[in-house]
C-alpha positions as CSV (number, residue, x, y, z in Angstrom):
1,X,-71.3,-24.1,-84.6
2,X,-74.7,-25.5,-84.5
3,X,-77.5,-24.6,-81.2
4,X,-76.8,-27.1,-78.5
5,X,-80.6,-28.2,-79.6
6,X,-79.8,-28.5,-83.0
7,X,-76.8,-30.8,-82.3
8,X,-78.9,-32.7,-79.8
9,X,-81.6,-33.0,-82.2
10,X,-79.3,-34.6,-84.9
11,X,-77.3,-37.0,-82.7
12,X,-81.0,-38.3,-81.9
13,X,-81.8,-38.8,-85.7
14,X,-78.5,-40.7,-86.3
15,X,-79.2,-43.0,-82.7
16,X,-82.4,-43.5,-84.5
17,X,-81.7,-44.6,-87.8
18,X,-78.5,-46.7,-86.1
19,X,-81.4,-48.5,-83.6
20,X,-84.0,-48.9,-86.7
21,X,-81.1,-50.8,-88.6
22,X,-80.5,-52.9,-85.4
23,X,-83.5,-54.1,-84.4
24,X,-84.6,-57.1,-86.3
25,X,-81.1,-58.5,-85.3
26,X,-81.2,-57.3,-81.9
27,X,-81.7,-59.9,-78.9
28,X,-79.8,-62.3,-81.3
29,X,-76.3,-60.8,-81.7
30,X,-73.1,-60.6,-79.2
31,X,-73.7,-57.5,-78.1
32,X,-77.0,-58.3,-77.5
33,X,-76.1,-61.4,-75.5
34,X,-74.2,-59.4,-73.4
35,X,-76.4,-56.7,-73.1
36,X,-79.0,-59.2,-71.4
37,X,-77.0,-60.7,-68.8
38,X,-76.4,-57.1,-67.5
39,X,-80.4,-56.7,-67.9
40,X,-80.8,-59.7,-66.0
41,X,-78.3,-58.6,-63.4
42,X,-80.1,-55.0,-63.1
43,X,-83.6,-56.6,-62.8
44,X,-82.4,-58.8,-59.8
45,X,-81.0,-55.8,-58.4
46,X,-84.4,-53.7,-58.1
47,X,-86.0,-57.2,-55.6
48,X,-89.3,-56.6,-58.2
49,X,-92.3,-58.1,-56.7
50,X,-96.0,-58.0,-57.9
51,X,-97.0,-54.6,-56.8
52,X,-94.2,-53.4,-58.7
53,X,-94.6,-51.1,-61.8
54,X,-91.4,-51.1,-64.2
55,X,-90.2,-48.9,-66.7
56,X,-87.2,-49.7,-68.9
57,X,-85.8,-46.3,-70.9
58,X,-84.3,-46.8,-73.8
59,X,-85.7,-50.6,-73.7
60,X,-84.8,-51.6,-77.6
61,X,-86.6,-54.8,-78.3
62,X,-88.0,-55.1,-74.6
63,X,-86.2,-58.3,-73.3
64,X,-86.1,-56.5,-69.7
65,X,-89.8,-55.9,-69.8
66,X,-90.9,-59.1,-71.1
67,X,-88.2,-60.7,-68.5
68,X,-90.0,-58.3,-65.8
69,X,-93.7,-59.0,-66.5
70,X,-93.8,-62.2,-64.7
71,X,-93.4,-60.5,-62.1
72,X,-94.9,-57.1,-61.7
73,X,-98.1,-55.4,-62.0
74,X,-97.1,-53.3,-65.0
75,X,-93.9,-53.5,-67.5
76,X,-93.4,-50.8,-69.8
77,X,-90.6,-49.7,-72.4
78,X,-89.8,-46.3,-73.8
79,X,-87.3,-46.1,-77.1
80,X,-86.7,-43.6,-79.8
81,X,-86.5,-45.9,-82.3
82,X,-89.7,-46.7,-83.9
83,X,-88.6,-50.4,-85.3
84,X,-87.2,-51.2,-81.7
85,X,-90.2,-50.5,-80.5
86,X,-92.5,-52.5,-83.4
87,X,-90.5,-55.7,-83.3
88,X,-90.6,-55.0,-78.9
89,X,-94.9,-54.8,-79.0
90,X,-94.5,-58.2,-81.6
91,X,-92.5,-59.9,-79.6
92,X,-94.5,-59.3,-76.5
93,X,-98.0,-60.1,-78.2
94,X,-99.8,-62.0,-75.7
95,X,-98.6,-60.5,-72.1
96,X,-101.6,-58.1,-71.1
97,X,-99.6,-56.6,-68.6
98,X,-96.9,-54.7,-71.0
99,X,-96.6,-51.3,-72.6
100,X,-94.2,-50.4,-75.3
101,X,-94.2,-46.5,-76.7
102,X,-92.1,-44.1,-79.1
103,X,-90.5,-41.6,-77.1
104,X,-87.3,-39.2,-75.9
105,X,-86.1,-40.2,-72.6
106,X,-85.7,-36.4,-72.1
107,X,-89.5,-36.2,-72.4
108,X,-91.0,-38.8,-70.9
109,X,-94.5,-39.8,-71.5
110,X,-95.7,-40.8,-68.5
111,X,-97.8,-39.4,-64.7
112,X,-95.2,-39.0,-62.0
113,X,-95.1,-41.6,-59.7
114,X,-96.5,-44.0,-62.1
115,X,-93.5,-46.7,-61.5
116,X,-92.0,-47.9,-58.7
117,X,-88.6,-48.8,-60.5
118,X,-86.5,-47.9,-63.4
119,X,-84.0,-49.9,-65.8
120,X,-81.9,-47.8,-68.4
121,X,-78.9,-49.4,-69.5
122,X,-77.8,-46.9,-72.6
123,X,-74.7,-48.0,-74.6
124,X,-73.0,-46.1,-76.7
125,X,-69.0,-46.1,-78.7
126,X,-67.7,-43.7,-76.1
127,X,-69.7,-44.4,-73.3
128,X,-71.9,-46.2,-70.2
129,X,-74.3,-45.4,-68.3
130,X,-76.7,-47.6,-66.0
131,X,-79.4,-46.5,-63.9
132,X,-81.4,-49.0,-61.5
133,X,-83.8,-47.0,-59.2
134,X,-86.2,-47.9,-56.9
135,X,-87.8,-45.0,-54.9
136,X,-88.1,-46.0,-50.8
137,X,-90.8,-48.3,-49.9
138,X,-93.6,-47.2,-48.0
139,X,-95.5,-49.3,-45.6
């Protein structure tokens, strides 16, 4: 039996090479579809307004950030799949306020308290899980 990290560490290269294959077809397939209208449901659920700062883990392509960045100060994505995250930064050429990076959602990248919501909507065969956060609001 392999070290719990070792196992990790491989399931992560497989989810990789499974998301690079995906991507220049994702946004356009069924899946995809559906994936977006529970985006899109998630998004209305965080109320985002322009003081807002959103990061979307395990974005793929970044359809919730580019949907977000209307609307917030700051949009960012994090994936682990390097060609998720290319076609993601070429698709949102042109909105200034958007930030795509490389990255393990087990080691994020980023200052604490740097957003002000989260969106992660990770799909997998044998599971689901959804996260929509939005820390208190101060006045």
């Amino acid at each position: 039996m392999r070290p719990d990290g070792a196992r990790s560490s491989a399931k992560k290269t497989k989810a990789t090479r499974h998301f690079d294959r995906w991507a220049p077809r994702y946004e356009e397939d069924r899946t995809s579809r559906r994936l977006a209208e529970l985006q899109s449901a998630a998004l209305g659920a965080l109320d985002l307004d322009g003081d807002d700062r959103l990061l979307d883990v395990g974005c793929g392509t970044g359809p919730a950030v580019r949907k977000a960045a209307p609307l917030v100060e700051r949009a960012a994505g994090l994936d682990l799949s390097p060609a998720m995250i290319a076609r993601a930064r070429t698709l949102a050429s042109g909105l200034d306020n958007v930030d795509f990076r490389e990255g393990d959602s087990e080691h994020l990248q980023f200052a604490d308290g740097a957003f002000t919501a989260i969106l992660c909507d990770v799909v997998s065969p044998k599971r689901r899980v959804r996260l929509r956060h939005r820390p208190p609001r101060h006045s």
